[in-house]
C-alpha positions in Angstrom: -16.9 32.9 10.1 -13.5 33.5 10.2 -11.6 33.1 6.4 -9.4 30.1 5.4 -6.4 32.6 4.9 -7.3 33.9 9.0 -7.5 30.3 10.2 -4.3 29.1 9.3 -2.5 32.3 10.2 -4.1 31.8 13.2 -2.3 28.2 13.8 0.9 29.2 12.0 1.6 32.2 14.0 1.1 29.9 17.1 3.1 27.0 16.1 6.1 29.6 14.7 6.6 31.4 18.2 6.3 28.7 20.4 9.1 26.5 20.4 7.6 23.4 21.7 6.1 23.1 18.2 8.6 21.5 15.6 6.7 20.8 12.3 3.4 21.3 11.5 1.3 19.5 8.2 -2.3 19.5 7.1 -4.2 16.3 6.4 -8.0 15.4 5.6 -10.1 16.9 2.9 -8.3 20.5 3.0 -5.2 18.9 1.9 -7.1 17.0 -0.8 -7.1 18.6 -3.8 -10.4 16.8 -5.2 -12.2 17.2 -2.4 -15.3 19.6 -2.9 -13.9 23.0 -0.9 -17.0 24.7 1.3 -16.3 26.9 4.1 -17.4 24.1 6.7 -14.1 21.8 5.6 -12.6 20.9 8.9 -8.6 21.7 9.6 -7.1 18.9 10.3 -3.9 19.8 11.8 -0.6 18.1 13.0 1.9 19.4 15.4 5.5 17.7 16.2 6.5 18.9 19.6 9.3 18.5 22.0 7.7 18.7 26.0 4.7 17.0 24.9 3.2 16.6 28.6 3.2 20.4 29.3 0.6 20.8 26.1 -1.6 17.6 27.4 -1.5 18.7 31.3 -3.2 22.0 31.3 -5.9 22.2 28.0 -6.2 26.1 28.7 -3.4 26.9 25.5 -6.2 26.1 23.0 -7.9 28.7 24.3 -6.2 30.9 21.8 -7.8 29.5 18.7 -11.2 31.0 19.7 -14.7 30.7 21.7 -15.9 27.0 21.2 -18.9 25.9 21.4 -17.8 22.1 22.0 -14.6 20.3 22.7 -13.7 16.6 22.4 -10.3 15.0 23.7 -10.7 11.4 22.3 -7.8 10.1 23.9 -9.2 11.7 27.5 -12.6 9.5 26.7 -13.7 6.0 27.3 -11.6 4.0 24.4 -8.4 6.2 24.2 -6.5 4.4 21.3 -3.3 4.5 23.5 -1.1 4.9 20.2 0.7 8.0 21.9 -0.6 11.0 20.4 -3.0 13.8 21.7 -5.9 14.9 20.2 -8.5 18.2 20.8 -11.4 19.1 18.3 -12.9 21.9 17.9 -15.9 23.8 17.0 -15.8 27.1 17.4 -18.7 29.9 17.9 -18.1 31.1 14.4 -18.6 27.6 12.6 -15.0 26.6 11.9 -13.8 23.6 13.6 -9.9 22.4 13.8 -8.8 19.2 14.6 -5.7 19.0 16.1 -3.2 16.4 16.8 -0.1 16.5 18.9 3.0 13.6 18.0 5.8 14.0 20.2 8.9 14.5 18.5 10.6 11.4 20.0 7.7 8.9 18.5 8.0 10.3 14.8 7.0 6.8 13.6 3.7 8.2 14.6 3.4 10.3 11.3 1.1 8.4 8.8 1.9 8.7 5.3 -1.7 9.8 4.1 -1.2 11.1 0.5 -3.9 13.7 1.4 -0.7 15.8 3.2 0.8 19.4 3.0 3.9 20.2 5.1 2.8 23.7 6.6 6.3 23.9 9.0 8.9 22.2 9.7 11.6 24.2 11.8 14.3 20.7 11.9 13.5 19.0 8.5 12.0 16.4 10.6 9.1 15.4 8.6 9.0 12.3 5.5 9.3 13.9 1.9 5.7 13.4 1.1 4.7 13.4 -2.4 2.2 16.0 -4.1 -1.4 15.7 -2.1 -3.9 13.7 -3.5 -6.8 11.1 -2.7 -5.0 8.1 -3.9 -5.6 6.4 -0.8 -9.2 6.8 -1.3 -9.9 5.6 -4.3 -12.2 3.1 -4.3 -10.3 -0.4 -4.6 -11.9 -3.4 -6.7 -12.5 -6.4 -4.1 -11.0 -10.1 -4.5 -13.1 -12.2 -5.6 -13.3 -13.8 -1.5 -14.4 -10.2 -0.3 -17.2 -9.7 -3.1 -18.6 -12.9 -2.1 -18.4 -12.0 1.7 -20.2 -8.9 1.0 -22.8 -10.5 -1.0 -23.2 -13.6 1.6 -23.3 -11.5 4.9 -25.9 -9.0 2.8 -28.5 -11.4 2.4 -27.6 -13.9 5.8 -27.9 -10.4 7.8 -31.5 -9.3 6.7 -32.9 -12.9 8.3 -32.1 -11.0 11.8 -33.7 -7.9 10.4 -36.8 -9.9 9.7 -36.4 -12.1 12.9 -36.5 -8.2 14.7 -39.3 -7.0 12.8 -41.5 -10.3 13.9 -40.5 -10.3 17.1 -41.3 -6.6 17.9 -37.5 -5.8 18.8 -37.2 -2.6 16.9 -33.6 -1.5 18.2 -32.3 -4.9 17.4 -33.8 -4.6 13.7 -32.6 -1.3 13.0 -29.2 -1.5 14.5 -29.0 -5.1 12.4 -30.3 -2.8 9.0 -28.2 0.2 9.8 -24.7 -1.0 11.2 -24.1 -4.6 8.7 -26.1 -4.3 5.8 -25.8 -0.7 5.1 -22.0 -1.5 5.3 -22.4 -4.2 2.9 -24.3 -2.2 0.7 -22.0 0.9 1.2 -19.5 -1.6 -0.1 -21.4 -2.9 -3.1 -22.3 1.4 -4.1 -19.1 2.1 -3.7 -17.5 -1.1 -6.2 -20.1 -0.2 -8.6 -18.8 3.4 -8.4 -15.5 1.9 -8.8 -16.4 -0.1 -12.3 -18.2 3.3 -14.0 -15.0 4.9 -13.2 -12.1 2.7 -13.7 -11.3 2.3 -10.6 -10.0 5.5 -10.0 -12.5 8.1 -7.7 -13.2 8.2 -4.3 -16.5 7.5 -3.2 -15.7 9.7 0.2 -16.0 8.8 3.7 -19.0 6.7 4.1 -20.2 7.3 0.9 -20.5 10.6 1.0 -20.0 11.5 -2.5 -22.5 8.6 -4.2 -24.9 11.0 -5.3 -22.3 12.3 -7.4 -21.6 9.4 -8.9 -24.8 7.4 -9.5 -27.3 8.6 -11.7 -30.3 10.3 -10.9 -32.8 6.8 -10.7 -29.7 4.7 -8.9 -29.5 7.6 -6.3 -33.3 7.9 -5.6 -33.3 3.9 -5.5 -30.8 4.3 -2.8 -32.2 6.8 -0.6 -34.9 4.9 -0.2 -33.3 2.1 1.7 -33.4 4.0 4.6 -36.0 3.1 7.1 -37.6 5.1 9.2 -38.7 3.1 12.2 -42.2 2.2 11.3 -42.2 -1.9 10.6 -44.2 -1.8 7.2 -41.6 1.4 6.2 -38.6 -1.2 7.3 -40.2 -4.0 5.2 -40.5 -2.3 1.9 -36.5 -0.1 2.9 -35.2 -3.8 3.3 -36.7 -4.9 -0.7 -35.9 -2.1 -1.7 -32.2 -3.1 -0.7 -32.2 -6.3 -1.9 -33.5 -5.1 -5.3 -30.8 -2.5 -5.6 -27.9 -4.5 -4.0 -28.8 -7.3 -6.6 -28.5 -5.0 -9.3 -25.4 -3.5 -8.6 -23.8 -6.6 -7.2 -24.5 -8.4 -10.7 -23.0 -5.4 -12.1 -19.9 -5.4 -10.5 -19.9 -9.0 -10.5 -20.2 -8.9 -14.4 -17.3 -6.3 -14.5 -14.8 -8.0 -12.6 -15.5 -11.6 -13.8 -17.2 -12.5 -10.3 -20.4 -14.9 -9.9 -22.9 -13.7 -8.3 -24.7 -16.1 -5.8 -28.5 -16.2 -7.0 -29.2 -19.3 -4.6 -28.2 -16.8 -1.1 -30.6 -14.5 -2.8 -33.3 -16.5 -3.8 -33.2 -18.3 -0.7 -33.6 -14.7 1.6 -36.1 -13.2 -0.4 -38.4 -16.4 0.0 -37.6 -16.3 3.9 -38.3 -12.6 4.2 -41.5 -13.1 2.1 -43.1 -15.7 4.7 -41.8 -14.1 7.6 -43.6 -10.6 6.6 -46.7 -12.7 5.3 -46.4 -14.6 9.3 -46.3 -17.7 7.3 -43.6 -19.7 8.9 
């Protein structure tokens, strides 16, 4: 695998010769200076250029970052954003990956202001005076007291369809149901807890990637086993299992912030799911 130090001389001698290339910065975890460092941290990289339809029209420049084993061009796919910008990743044959992102230099409102940012180049002193990198846009955020309620309500109304799935032998319905809204929901909860034993002020990661650092050892086990694994009895005892923990941290957090926490939703969904696994209604 090619270094750090080879990868961005690598981009940096590119962007320095060719003209077309205006400013350059460095965004995502790489940028971030508490993010745990590993050699498999993408580069997330941003080009400013002037003639942006000669990079976009012919895709054989890349080329010159290396062999790949796989490319993706989101805005070439099915739901392009249409924001204006261009974007290739990736993965080369030696494991690094880069994740590049073309703004034209005429739509510089394009540029977000994503505290996890280092100026690389920038050949016009085009680029925004961004302050020193850090996560702060990360950090977990404690909810009104409206969006801890959502959360809590959609929890327990969502696991009537998981149960509705499971009884009805409709397994993709049950798991997608489990795995896209309550896992958010209890995503959400983790990460507020998270938020409380730390004053507000880590970042839980993108989609939670860094809760096992932050919940103890029994909280952590708890959680991974919420994850079902397609059999129905597994499904039954992932979604108590949920329930149990979400109630536990959502009374927590709830506690924390001054927040009720709605026993009657709960109550009410564990006596449905009960019946419906017993086939008593």
């Amino acid at each position: 695998m090619r270094t750090e130090q080879e990868m961005f001389d690598l981009i940096l001698n590119f962007a320095k010769t060719d003209v077309r290339v205006r400013a350059v910065y460095l965004n995502g975890s790489r940028a971030n200076p508490n993010a745990p460092k590993d050699k498999y941290m993408d580069f997330d990289i941003v080009f400013v250029v002037t003639d942006f339809e000669s990079f976009t029209s012919n895709n054989n420049w890349i080329d010159i970052f290396g062999e790949r084993l796989i490319l993706q061009m989101p805005e070439a796919m099915r739901y392009p954003d249409g924001s204006g910008h261009f974007n290739w990743q990736m993965l080369f044959t030696d494991g690094n990956r880069i994740d590049l992102t073309l703004i034209p230099n005429v739509k510089l409102e394009l540029i977000e202001n994503d505290s996890a940012t280092v100026v690389l180049l920038d050949k016009d002193g085009i680029l925004p005076s961004f302050p020193p990198a850090s996560d702060n846009d990360y950090i977990v955020k404690p909810p009104d007291e409206l969006f801890y309620y959502s959360c809590c309500n959609n929890f327990f109304w969502c696991m009537q369809n998981v149960a509705k799935g499971i009884v009805r032998d409709e397994l993709p319905y049950a798991m997608g149901m489990y795995n896209y809204i309550i896992s958010a929901e209890l995503n959400d909860m983790v990460s507020w807890y998270i938020g409380t034993k730390n004053s507000f002020n880590v970042s839980t990661g993108k989609m939670g990637k860094y809760f096992k650092k932050y919940l103890s050892t029994d909280l952590y086990e708890q959680y991974t086993n919420v994850y079902p694994n397609g059999d129905y009895e597994n499904i039954w005892d992932c979604v108590f299992n949920a329930c149990d923990l979400f109630r536990k941290l959502a009374n927590q957090v709830g506690n924390c912030l001054g927040y009720t926490y709605n026993n009657q939703d709960d109550e009410g969904i564990i006596t449905y799911l009960q019946k419906m696994k017993s086939r008593t209604l």
